[in-house]
C-alpha positions as CSV (number, residue, x, y, z in Angstrom):
1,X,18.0,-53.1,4.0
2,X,17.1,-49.5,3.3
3,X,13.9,-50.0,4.4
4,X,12.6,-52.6,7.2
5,X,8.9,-53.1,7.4
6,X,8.4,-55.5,11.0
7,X,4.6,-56.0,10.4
8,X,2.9,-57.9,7.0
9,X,-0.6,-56.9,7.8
10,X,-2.8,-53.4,6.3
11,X,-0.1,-50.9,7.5
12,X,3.2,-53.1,6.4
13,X,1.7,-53.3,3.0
14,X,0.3,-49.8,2.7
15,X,4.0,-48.3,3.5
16,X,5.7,-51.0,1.3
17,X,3.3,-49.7,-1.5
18,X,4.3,-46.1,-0.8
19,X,7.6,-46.4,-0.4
20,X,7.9,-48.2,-4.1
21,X,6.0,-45.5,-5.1
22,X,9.3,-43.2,-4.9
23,X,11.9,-45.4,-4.3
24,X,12.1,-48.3,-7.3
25,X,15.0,-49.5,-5.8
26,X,15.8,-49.5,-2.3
27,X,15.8,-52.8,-0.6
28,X,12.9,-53.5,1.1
29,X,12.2,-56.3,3.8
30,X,8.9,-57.3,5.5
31,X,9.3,-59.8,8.4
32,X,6.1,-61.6,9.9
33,X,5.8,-64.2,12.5
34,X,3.1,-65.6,10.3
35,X,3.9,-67.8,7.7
36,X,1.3,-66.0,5.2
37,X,1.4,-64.1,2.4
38,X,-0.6,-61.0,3.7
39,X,-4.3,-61.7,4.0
40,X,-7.4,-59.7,5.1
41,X,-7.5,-60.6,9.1
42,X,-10.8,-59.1,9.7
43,X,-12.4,-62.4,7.4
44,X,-11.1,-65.1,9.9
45,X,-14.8,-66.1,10.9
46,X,-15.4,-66.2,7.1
47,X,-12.3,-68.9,7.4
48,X,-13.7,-70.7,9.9
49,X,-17.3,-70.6,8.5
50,X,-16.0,-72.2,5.3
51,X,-17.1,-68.8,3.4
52,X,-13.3,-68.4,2.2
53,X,-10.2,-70.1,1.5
54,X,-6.4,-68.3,2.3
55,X,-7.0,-67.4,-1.2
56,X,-10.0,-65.7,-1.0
57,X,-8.6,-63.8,1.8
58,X,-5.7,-62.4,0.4
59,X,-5.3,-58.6,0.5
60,X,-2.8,-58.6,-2.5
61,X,-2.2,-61.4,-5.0
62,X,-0.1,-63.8,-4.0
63,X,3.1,-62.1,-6.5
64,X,2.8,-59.0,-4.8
65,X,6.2,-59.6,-3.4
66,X,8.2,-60.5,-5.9
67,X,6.6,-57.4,-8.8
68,X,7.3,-54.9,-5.9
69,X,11.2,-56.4,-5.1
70,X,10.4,-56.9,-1.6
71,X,12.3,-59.4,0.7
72,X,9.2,-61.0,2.7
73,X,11.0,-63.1,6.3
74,X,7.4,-65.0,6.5
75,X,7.5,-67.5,9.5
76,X,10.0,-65.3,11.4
77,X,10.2,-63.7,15.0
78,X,11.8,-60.4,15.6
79,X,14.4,-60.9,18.9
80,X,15.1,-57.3,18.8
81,X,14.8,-54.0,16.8
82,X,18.7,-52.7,17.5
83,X,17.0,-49.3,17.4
84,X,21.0,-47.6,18.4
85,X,22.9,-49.7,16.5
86,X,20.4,-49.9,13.2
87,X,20.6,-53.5,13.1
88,X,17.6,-56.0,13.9
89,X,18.2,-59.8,15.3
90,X,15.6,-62.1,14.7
91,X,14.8,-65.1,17.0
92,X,17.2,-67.4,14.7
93,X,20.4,-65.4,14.5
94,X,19.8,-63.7,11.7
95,X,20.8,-60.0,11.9
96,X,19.3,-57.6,9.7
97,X,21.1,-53.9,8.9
98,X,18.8,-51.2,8.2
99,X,18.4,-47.8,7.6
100,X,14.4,-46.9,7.7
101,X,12.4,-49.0,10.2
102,X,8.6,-49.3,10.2
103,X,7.3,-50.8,13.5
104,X,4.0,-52.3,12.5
105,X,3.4,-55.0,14.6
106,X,-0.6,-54.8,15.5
107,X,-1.5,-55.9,18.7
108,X,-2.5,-59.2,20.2
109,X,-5.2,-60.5,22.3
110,X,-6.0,-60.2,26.1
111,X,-5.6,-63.2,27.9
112,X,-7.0,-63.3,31.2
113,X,-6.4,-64.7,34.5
114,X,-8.9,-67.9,34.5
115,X,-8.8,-70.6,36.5
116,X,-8.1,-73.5,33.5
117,X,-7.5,-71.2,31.0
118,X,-4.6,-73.5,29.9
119,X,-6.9,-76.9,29.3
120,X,-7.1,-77.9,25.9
121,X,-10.0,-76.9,24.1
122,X,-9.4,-73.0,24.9
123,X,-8.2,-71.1,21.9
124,X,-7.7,-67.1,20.9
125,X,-9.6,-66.0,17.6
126,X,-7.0,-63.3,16.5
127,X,-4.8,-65.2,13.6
128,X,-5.8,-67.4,10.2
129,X,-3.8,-70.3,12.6
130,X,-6.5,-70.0,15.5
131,X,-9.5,-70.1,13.0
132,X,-7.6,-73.2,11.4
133,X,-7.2,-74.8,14.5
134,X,-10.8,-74.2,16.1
135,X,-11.8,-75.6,12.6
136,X,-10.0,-78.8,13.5
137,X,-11.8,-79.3,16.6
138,X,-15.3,-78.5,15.6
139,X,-18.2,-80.7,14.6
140,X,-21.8,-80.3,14.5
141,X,-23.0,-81.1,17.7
142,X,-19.5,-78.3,19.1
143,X,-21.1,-76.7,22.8
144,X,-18.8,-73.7,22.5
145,X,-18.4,-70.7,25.0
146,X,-17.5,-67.3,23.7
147,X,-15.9,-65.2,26.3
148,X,-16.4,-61.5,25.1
149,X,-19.1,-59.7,23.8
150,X,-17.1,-57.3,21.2
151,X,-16.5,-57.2,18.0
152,X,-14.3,-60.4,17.7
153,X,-16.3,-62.1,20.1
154,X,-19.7,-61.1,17.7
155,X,-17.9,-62.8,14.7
156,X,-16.6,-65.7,16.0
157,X,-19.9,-66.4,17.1
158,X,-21.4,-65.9,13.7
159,X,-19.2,-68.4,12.3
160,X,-19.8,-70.7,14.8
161,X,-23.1,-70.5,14.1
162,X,-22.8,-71.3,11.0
163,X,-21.0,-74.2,11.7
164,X,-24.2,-76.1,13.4
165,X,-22.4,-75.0,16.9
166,X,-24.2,-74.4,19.8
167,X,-22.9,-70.8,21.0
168,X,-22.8,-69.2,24.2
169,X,-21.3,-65.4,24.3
170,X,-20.4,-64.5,28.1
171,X,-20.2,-60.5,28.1
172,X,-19.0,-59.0,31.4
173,X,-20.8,-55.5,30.7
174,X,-24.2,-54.6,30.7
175,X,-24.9,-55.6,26.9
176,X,-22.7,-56.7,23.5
177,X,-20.9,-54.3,21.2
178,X,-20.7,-51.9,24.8
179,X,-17.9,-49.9,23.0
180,X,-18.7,-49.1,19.7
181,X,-22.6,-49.1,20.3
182,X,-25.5,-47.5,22.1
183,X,-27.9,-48.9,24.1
184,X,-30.4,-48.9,21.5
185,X,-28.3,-50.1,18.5
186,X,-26.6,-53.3,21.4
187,X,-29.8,-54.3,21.9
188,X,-30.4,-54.3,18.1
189,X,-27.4,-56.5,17.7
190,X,-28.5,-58.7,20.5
191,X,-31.6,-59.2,19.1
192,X,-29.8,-60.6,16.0
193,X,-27.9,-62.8,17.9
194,X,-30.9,-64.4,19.7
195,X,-32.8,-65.0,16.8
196,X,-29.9,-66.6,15.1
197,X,-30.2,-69.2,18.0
198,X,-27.5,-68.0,20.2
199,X,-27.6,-67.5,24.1
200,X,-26.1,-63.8,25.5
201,X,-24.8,-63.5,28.9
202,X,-24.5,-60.3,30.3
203,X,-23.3,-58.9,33.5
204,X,-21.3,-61.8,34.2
205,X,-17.8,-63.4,33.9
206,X,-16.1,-66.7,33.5
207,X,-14.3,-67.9,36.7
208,X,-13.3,-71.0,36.1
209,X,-13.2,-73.1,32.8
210,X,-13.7,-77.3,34.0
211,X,-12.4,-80.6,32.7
212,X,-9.3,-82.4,33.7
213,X,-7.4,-82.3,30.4
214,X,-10.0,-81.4,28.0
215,X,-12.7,-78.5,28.9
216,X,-15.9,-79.5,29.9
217,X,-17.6,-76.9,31.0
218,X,-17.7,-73.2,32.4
219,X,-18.4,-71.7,35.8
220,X,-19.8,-68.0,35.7
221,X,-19.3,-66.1,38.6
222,X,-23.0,-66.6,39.9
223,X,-22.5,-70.3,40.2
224,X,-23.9,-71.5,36.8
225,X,-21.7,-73.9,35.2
226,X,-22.2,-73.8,30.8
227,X,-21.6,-77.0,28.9
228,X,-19.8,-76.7,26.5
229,X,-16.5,-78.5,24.7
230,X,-14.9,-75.2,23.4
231,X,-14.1,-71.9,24.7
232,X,-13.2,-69.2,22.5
233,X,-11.4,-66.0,24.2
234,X,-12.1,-62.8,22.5
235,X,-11.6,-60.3,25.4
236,X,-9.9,-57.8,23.0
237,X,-6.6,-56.5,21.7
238,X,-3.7,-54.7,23.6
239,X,-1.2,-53.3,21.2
240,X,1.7,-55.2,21.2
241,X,4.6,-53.0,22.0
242,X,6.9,-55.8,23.5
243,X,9.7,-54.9,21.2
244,X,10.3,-51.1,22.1
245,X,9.8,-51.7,25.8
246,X,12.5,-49.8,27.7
247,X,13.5,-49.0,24.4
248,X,13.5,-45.5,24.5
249,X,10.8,-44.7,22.2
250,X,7.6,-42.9,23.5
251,X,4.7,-45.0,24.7
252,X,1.8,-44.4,26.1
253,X,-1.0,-47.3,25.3
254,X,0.8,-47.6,22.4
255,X,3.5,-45.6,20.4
256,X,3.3,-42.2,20.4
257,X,3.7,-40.9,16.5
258,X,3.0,-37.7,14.9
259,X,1.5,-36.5,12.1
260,X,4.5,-38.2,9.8
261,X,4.3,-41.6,11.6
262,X,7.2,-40.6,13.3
263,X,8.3,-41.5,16.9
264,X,10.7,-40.4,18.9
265,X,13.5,-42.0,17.7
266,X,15.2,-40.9,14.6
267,X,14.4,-43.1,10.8
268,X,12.1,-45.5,12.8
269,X,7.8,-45.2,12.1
270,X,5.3,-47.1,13.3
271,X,1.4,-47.1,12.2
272,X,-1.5,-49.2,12.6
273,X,-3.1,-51.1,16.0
274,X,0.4,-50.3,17.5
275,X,0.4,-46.7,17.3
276,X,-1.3,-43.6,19.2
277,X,-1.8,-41.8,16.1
278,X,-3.8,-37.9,15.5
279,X,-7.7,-38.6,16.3
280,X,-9.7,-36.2,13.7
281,X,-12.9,-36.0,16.5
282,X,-10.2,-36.2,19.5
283,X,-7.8,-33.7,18.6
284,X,-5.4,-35.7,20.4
285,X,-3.5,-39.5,19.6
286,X,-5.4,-41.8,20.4
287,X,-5.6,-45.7,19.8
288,X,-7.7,-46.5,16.5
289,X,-7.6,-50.1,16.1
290,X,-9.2,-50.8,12.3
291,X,-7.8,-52.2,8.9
292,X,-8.5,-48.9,7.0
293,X,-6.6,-46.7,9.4
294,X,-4.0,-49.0,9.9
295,X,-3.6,-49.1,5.8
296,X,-3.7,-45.0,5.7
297,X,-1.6,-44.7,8.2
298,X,1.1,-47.4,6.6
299,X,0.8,-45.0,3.0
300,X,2.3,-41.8,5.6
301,X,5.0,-43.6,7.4
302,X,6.2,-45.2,3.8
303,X,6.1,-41.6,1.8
304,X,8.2,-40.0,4.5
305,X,10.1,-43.1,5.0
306,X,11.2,-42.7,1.4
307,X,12.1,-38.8,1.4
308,X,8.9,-37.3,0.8
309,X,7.0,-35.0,2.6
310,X,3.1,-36.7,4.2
311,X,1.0,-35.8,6.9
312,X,-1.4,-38.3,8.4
313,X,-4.7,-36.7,7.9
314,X,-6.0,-38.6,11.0
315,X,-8.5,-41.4,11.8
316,X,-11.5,-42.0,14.7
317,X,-12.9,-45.0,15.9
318,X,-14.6,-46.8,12.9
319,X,-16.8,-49.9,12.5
320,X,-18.8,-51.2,9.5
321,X,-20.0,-55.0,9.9
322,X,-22.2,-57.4,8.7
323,X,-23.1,-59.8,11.3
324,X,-26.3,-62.1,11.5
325,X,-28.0,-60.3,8.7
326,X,-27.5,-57.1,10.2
327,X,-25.7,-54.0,8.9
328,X,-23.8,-51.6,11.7
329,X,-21.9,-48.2,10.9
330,X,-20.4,-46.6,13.6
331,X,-17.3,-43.9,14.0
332,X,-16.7,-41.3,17.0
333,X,-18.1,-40.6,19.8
334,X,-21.3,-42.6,20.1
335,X,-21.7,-42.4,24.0
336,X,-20.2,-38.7,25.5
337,X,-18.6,-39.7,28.9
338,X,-19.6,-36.4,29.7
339,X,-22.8,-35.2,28.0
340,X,-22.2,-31.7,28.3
341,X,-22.6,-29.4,25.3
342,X,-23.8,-32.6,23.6
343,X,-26.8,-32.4,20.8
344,X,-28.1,-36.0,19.8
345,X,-30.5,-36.8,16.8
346,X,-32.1,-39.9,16.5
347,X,-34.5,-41.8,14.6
348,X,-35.8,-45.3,14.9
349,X,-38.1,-47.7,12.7
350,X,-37.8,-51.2,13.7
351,X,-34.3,-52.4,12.6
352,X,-33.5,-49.4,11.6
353,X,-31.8,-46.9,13.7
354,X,-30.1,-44.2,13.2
355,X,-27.7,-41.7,15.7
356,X,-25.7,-38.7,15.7
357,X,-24.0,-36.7,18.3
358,X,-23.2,-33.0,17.8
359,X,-21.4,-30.1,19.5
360,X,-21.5,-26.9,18.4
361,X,-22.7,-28.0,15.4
362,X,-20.1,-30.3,14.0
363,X,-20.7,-34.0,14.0
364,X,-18.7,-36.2,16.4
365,X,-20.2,-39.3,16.4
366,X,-22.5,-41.3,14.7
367,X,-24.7,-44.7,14.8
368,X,-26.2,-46.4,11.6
369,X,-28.1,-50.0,12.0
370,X,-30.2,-51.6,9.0
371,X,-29.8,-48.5,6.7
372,X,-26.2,-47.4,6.2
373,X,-25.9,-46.2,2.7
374,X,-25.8,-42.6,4.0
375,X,-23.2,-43.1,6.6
376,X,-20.1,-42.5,4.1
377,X,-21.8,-38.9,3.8
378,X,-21.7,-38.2,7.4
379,X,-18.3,-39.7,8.1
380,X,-17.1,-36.9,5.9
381,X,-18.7,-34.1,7.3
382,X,-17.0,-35.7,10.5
383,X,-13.8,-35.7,9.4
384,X,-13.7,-32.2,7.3
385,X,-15.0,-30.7,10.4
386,X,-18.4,-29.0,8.6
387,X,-20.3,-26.7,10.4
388,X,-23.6,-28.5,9.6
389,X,-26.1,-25.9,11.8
390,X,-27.7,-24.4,8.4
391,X,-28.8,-28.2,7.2
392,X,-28.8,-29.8,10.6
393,X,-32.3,-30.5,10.5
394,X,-32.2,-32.6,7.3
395,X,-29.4,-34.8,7.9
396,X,-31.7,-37.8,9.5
397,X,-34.1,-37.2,6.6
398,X,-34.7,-40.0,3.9
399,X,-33.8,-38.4,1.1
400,X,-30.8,-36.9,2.9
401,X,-27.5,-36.7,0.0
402,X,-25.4,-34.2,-1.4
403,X,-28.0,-32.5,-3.1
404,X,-29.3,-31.6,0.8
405,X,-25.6,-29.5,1.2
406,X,-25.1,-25.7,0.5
407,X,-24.5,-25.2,-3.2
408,X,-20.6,-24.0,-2.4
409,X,-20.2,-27.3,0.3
410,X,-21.9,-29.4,-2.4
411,X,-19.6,-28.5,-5.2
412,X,-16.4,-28.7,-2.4
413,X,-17.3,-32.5,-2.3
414,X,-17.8,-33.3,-5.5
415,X,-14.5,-31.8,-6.1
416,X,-12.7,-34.3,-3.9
417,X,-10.4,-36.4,-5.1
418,X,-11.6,-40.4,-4.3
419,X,-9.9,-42.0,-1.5
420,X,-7.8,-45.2,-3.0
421,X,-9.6,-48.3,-1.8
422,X,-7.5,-50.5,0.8
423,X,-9.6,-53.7,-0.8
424,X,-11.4,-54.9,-3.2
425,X,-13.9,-56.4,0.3
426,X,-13.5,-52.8,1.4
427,X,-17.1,-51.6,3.5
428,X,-19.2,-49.9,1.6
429,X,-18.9,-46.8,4.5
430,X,-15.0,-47.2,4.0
431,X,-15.5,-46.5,0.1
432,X,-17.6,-43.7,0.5
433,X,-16.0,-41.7,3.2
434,X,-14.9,-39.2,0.8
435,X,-18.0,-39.1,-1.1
436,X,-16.5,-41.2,-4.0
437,X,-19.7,-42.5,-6.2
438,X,-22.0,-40.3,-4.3
């Protein structure tokens, strides 16, 4: 192969695209340990509430492959990259030659040390195979126990809902969402979760999952014991960075890239939930685990991949959902570790709250629940680094657009080229980032 893509998710696809963009043909293989044509992972709880079939998940038609004259090795483990010899063996023999390599490989979820964590009836919510195989088990009168208060843990329990379930989210920290949210917009979200009929546990772990074969229950660490018949885990992700271990590559948390997607090792990339990549807010690499930067980040590794010449324009932590009814925008830094030199601007109405954090006059972080049509706007003052102290004042107003920016700033926007979609389900925040439609 000239080019080998390990990775069929956002960031596989996004350098496959880019690399056909320039090269028509090179050969080109994608391997995945999933049997699945690429689909949007994000809409697992819409698979397991019966919202969508694999179909209506997919993040390219299903010929994708075939009109781009790429190899996809669907159903297939990688053994070993061979990053000194070029040449990749996957867990059946097979031994691949190539020249480019893209290590893609996401990351994969925390499991942790519980006592009867390996019953049956205790499953991860991370592939389309663990939403099919909860879905097996379910029924409407399913007790099922949640353990994590985060983003996957948020819409599992959605779809669980929604499935006549009766839910129970066990969140070790103070309150749900902890790492993308305020204090204010968590107890928003909780709220939501509440009224939708489900019971939030905070401050408090699982120790010890019952049942002989078959769970039973769950034992907090206070003593309380949960009913239930199910237990979902959705701790969170770790990149998975099994393959270049002692490998010679850089890693930190994850791989270490720079601004081509590069890492240390010559002709081999890596993007997406497996990479440290440039933080815009940061200044640094950092981990940004999210569909959109993982897609972006793909595009960069594939151009320079294929000869040309890219650089990463960077990415921050960014969230748009739609859980329970409620809309949530957030990117940056919503919640300074250290407050100094910090300038926060809020406003509140009910549902609707909205949050930004400043220093020295440039937006790092921001908060939008209810209303978040104008959070696109402010994620691109973010990113272009604009010195907002001449309109600071108005940027938490209600009629707050581009009509409230400089004349010369306004016109620079409207100027921008759009930003290509990564999906046709695409957030409305991820579509707007660059202004497009505004």
């Amino acid at each position: 192969m000239r080019y080998l893509i390990v990775g069929n998710s956002a960031g596989g696809i996004g350098a496959a695209e880019a690399i056909r963009e320039s090269d028509k043909s090179g050969s080109v293989a994608i391997i995945s340990d999933e049997p699945y044509p690429c689909y949007s992972r994000p809409l697992i709880a819409k698979y397991l509430s019966r919202e969508r079939t694999l179909e209506g998940m997919l993040f390219r038609p299903l010929d994708f492959y075939a009109r781009n004259s790429i190899n996809p090795l669907l159903g297939k483990r990688v053994k070993s990259l061979g990053l000194e010899e070029h040449v990749a063996e996957l867990e059946s023999g097979e031994r691949i030659a190539w020249e480019k390599l893209l290590i893609a490989t996401g990351g994969m979820p925390i499991i942790p040390k519980i006592e009867g964590i390996d019953k049956r009836g205790v499953f991860n919510f991370f592939t389309l195979d663990d939403a099919k195989t909860i879905d097996g088990f379910l029924d409407s009168h399913s007790k099922v126990v949640v353990i994590g208060g985060g983003l996957i843990g948020v819409s599992a329990a959605e779809a669980l809902i929604k499935r006549g379930a009766q839910v129970t989210v066990v969140e070790m920290k103070d309150r749900i969402l902890n790492t993308i949210l305020d204090d204010e917009a968590s107890s928003l979200a909780e709220a939501a979760l509440k009224k939708a009929g489900v019971r939030v546990i905070t401050n408090h772990i699982v120790a010890e999952i019952t049942g002989r074969e078959w769970v039973t229950g769950a034992i907090l660490d206070n003593g309380e014991e949960v009913s239930c018949c199910l237990v979902v885990m959705a701790i969170g992700v770790l990149p998975r960075i099994d393959l270049v271990r002692d490998s010679g590559i850089k890693v930190n948390r994850g791989i270490l890239v720079d601004r081509s997607m590069a890492t240390s090792l010559p002709d081999v990339y890596a993007c997406g939930d497996v990479a440290e990549a440039y933080d815009f807010i940061y200044g640094a690499n950092r981990l940004t685990a999210s569909w959109p930067n993982a897609y972006i980040g793909g595009r960069t590794a594939g151009q320079n991949m294929a000869g040309m010449v890219a650089e990463y324009p960077g990415s921050t932590a960014i969230n748009s959902l739609n859980y329970f009814e409620l809309d949530i925008a957030a990117a940056g830094i919503v919640v300074p570790l250290n407050g100094d030199g910090y300038e926060f601007l809020r406003k509140q109405s009910g549902d609707n709250y909205q949050k930004l954090v400043l220093k020295d006059n440039l937006i790092m972080g921001m908060i939008y629940v209810s209303d978040v049509e104008k959070s696109g706007i402010i994620l691109g003052l973010m990113r272009d680094k604009v010195n907002v102290a001449d309109f600071k004042q108005s940027l938490l107003a209600e009629d707050f657009g581009l009509i409230s920016l400089p004349q010369e700033l306004r016109q620079k926007r409207l100027g921008k080229p759009p930003l290509q979609r990564v999906s046709p389900l695409a957030s409305q925040m991820e579509a707007e980032e660059d202004f497009a439609g505004e």
